[in-house]
DRENVO-294682 format. One record per residue: x, y, z of N, C-alpha, C in turn; residue number from 1; residue in one letter; chain. Coordinates in pm, 1 decimal, always signed. Atoms other than C-alpha are relative to their C-alpha. Example, Ala and Ser with C-alpha at 12.3 -4.5 7.8 and 13.67 -1.06 7.14 Angstrom:
REM residues 2
ATOM        n_x        n_y        n_z       ca_x       ca_y       ca_z        c_x        c_y        c_z   timar   marvex   selo
ATOM      +89.0     -119.0       +0.0    +1230.0     -450.0     +780.0      +90.0     +120.0       +0.0       1        A      A
ATOM      -82.0     -119.0       -6.0    +1367.0     -106.0     +714.0      -77.0     +109.0      +73.0       2        S      A
REM end
This chain:
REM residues 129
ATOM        n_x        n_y        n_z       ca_x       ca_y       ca_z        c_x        c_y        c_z   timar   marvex   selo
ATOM      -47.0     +134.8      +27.8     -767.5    +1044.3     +716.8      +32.4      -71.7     +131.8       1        X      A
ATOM      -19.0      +54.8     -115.6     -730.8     +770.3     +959.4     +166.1      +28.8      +57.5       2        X      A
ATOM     -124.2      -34.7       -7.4     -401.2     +819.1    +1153.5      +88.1     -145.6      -20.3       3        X      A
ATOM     -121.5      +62.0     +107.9      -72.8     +642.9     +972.9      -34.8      -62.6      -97.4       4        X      A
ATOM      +53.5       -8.9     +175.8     -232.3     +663.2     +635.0      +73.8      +92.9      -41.3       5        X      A
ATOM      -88.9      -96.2      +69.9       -1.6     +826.7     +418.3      -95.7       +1.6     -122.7       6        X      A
ATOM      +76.4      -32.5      +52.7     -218.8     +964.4     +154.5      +26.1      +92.1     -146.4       7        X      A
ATOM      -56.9      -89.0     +113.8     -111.4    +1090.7     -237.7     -184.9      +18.5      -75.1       8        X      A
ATOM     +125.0      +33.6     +120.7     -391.6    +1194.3     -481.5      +36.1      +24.3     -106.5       9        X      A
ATOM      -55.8      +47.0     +112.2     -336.1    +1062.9     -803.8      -47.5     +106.7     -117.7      10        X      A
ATOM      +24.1      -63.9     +126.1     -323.1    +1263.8    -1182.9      -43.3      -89.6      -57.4      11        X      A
ATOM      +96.0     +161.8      +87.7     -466.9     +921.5    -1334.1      -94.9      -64.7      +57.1      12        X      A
ATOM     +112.6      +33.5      -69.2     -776.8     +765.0    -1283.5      +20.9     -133.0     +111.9      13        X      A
ATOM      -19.0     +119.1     -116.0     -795.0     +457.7    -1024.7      +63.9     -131.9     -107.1      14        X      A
ATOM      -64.4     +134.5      +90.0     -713.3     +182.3    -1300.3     +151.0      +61.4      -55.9      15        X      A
ATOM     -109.0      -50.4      +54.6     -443.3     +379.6    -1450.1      +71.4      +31.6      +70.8      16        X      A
ATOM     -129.9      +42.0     -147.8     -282.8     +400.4    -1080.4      +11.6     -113.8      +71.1      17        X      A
ATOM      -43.1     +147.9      -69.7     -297.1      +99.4     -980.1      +90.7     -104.1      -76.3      18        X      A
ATOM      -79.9      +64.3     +115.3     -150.6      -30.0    -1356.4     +128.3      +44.9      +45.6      19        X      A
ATOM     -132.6      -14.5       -4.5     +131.2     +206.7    -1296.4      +48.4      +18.8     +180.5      20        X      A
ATOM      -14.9      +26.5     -117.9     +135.8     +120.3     -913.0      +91.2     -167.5      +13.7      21        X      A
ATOM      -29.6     +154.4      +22.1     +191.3     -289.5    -1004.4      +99.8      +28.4      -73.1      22        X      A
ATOM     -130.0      -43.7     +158.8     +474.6     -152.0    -1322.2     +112.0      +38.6     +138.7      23        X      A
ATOM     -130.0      -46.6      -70.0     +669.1      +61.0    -1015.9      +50.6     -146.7      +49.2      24        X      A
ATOM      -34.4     +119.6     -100.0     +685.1     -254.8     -771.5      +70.6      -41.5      -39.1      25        X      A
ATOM      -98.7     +122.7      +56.6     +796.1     -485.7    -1025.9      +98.7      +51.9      -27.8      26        X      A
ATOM      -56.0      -86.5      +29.5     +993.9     -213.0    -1178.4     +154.1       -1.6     +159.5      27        X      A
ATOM      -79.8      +15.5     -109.7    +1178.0     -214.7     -757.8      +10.2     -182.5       +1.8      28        X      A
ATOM      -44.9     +148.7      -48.1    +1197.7     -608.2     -782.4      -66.8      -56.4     +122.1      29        X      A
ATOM     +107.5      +25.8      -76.6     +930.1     -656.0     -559.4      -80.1     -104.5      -35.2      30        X      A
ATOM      +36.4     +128.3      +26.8     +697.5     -940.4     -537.0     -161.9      +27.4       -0.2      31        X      A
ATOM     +185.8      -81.9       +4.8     +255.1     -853.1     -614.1       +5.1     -177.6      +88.9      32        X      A
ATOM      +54.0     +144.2      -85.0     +142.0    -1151.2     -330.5     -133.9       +9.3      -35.0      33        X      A
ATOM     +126.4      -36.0      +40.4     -203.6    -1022.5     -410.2      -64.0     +179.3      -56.5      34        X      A
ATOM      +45.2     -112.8      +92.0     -414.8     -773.9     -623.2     -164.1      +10.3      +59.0      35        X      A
ATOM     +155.2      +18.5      -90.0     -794.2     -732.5     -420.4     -101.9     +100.1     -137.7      36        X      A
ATOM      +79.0      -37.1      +89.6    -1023.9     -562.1     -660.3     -131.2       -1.8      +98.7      37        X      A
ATOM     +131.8      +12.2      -82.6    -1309.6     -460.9     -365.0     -155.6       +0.3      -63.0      38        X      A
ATOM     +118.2      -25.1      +50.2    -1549.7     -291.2     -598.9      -41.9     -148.3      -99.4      39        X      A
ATOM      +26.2      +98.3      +99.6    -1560.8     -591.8     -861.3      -73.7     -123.3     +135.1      40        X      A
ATOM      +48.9      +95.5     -102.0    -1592.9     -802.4     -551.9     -161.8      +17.3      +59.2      41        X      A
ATOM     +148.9     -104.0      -45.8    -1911.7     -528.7     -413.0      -92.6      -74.2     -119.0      42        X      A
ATOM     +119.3      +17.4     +108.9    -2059.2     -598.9     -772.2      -36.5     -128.7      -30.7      43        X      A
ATOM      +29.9     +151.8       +9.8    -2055.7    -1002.5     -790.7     -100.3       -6.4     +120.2      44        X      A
ATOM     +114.7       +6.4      -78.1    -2270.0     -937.7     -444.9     -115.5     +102.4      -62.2      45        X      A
ATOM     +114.8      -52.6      +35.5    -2497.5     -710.0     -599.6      +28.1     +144.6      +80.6      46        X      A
ATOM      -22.8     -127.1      -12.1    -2343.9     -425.3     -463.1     +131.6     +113.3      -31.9      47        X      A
ATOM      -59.3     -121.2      +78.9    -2222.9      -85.0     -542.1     +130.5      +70.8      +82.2      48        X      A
ATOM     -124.2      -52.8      -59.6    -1862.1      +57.1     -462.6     +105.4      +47.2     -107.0      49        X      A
ATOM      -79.3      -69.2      +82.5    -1665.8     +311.3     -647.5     +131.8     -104.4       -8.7      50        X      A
ATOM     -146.7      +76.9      +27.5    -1326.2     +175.3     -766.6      +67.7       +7.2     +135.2      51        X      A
ATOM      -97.5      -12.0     -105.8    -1127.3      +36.2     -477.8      +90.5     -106.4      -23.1      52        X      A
ATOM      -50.5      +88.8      +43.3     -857.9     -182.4     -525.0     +164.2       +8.0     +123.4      53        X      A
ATOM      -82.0      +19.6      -76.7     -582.7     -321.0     -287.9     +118.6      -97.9      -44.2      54        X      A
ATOM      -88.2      +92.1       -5.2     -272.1     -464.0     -342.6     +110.5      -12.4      +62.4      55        X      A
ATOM     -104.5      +58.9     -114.3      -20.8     -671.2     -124.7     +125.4      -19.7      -90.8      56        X      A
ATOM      -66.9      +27.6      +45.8     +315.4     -665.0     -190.5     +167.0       +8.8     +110.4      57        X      A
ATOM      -94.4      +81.0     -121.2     +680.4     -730.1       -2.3      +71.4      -55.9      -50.5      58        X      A
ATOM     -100.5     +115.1      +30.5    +1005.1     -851.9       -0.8      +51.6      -56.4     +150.7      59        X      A
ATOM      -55.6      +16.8     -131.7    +1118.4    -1050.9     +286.4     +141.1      +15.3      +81.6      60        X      A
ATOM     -120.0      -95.0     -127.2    +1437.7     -877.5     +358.7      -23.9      +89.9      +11.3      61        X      A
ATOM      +42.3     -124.3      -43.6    +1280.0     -613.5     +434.8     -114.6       +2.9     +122.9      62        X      A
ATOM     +111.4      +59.7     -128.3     +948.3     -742.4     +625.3     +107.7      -84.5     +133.8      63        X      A
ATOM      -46.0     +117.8      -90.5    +1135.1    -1019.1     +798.9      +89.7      +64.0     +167.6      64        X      A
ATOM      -67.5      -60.0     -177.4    +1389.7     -803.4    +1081.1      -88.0      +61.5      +19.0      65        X      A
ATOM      +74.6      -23.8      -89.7    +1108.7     -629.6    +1174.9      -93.6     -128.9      +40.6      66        X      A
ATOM      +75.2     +166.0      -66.5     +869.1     -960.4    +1233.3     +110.4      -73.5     +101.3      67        X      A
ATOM     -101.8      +57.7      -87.1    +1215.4    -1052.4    +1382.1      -27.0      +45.1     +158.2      68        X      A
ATOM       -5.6      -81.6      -95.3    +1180.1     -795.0    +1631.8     -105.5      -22.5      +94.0      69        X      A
ATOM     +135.9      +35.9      -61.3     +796.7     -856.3    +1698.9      -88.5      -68.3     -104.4      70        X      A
ATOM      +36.1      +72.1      +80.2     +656.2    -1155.5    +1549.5     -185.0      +65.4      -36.9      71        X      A
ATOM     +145.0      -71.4      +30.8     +279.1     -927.6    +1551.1       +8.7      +80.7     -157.9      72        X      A
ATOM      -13.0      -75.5     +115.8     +406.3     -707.6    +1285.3      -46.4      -53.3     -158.7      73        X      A
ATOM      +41.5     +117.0     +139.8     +321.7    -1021.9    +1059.5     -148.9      +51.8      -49.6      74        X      A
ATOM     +140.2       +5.6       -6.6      -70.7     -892.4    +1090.0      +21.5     +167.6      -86.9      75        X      A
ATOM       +9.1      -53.3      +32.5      +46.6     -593.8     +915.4     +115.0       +8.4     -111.0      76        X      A
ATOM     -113.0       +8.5     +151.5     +310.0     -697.1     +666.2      -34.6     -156.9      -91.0      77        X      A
ATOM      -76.1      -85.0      +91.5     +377.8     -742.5     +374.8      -90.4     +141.1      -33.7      78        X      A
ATOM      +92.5     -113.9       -9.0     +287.8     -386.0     +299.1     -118.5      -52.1     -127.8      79        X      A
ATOM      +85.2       +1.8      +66.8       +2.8     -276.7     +135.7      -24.1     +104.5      -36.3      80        X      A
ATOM      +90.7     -191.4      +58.0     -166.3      +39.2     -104.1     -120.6      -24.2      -88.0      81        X      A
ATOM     +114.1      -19.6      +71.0     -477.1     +103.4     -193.5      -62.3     +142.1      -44.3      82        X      A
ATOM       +5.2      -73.5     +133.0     -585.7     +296.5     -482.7     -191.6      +18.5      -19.8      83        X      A
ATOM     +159.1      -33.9      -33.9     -984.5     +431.0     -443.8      -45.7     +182.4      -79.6      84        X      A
ATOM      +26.7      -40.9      +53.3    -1151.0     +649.5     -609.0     -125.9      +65.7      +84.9      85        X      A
ATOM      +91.9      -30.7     -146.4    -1393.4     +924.8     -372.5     -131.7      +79.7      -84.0      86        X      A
ATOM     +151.8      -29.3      +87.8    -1744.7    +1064.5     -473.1      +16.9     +104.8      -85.9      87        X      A
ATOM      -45.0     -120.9      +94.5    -1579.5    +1365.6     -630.2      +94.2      -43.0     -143.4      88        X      A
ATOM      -74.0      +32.9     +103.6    -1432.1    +1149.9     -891.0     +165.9       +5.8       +9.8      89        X      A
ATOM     -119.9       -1.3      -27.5    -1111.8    +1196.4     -727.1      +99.2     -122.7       +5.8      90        X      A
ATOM      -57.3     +144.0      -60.8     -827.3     +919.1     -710.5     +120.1      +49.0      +53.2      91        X      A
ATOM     -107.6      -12.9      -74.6     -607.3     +851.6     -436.3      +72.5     -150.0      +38.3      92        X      A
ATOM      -29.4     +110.1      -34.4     -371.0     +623.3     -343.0      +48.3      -14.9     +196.3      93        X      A
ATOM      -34.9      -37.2     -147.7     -294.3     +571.2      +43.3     +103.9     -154.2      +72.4      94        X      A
ATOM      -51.0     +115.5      -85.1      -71.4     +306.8     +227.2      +11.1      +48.8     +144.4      95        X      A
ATOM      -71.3      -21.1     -168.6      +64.8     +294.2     +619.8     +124.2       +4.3      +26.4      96        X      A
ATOM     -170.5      -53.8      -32.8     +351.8     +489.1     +738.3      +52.9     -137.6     +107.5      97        X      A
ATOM     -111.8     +138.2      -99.0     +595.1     +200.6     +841.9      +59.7      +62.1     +109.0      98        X      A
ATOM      -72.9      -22.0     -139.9     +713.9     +427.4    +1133.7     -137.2      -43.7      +64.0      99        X      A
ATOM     +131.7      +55.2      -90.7     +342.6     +407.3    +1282.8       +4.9     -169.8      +16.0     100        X      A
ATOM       +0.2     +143.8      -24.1     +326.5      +26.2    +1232.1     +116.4      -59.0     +121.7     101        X      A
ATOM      -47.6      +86.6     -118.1     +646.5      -36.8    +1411.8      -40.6      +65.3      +75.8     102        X      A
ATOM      +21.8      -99.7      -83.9     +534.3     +225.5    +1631.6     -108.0     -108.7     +125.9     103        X      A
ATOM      +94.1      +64.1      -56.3     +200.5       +6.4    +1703.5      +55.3     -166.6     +106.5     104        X      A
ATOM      -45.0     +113.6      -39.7     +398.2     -310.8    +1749.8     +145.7      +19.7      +73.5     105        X      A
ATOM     -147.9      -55.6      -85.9     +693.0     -120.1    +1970.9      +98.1      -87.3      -57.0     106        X      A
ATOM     -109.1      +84.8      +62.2     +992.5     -222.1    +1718.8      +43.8     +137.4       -2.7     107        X      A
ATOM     -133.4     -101.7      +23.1    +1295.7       -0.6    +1685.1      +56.9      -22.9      -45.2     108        X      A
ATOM     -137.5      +83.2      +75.5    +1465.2      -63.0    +1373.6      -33.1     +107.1      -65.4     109        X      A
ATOM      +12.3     -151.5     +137.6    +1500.3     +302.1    +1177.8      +82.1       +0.4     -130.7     110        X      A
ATOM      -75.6      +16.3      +59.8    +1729.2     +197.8     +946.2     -113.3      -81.9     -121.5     111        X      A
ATOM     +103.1      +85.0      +91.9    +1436.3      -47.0     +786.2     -105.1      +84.2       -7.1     112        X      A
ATOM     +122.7      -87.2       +7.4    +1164.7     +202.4     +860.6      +27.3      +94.6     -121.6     113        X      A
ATOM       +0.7     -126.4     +104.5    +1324.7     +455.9     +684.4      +36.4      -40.7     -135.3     114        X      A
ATOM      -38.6      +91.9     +122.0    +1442.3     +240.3     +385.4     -181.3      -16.1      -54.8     115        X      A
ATOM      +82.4       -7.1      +45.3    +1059.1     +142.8     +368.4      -51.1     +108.8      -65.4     116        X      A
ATOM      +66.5     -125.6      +69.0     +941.3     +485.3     +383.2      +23.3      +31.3     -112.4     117        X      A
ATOM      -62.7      -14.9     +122.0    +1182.0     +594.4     +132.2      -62.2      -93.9     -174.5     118        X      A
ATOM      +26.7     +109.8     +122.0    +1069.5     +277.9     -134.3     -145.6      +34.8      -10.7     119        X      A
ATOM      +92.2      +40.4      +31.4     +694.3     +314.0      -58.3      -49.2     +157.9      -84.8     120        X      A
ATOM      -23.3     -149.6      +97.9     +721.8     +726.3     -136.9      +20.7       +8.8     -139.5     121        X      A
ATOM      -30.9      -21.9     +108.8     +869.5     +648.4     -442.7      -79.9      -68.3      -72.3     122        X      A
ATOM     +113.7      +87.0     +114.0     +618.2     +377.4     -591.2     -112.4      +80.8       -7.7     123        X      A
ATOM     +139.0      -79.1      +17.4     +324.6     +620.8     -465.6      +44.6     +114.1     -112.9     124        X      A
ATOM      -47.2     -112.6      +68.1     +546.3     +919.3     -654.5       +5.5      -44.7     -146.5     125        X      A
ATOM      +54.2      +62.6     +134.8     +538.8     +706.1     -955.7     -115.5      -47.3      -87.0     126        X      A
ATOM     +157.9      +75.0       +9.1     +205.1     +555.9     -913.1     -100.9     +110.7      -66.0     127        X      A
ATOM      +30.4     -136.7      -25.8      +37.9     +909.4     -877.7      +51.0      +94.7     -146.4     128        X      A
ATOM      -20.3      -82.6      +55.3     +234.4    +1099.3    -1115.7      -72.0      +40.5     -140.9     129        X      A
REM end
C-alpha cells in the first residue's frame, strides 16, 4: 500500500461499506461534503472500473487548527475514505493516517492528530465490520 494509507478490509461488499461508512459519519455528527462514485463515473465514459467510491467528509473544528498551523494542509483536508473493491472480489476501505499528513505539511498538533486517528478508526471499525 502506498505509504500513510491506513488500510481495513471490509466483511461487506463495497456498497454495503460505504452505506454503513456514510450511517457512521452522520451517526459522529459529521458533515458528507461529497460522495465520488469513480466506477459509475469510468462507466458514463465507456469505461470499466471495479467499485470505487470516495467520500469527503469533515468538521471544521477539527480540520481548521491544523490549516491554522499550515494553511497547505487545506489540499488534504477535509478527510477522506475510499471504499474499492480489488480483482479478488475483495473490499477494502483505506483513508490517510492524519499523523503522516501533518507529518507532510510539518504541523505539530498531537492532541488533533490523535483525536482524528481515534474518530477515523472507529468509522472504518464500523464501516468494515
Amino acid at each position: 500500500m502506498p505509504p500513510g494509507l491506513i488500510v481495513y478490509e471490509s466483511r461487506q461488499g463495497p456498497e454495503a461499506t460505504m452505506e454503513r461508512l456514510m450511517a457512521a459519519v452522520a451517526e459522529k455528527g459529521l458533515t458528507v461534503l461529497a460522495h465520488i462514485d469513480h466506477a459509475g463515473a469510468a462507466a458514463k465514459a465507456g469505461l470499466a472500473l471495479r467499485p470505487t467510491d470516495l467520500l469527503i467528509f469533515g468538521n471544521p473544528k477539527g480540520g481548521t487548527p491544523l490549516m491554522q498551523a499550515a494553511q497547505t494542509m487545506g489540499i488534504d483536508l477535509p478527510l477522506k475514505a475510499l471504499v474499492w473493491q480489488d480483482g479478488d472480489g475483495r473490499t477494502w476501505l483505506g483513508y490517510n493516517d492524519p499523523g503522516w499528513l501533518a507529518a507532510r505539511h510539518d504541523v505539530t498538533n498531537d492532541q488533533v492528530v490523535s483525536a482524528m486517528r481515534g474518530m477515523l478508526a472507529g468509522l472504518a471499525a464500523k464501516a468494515t465490520a
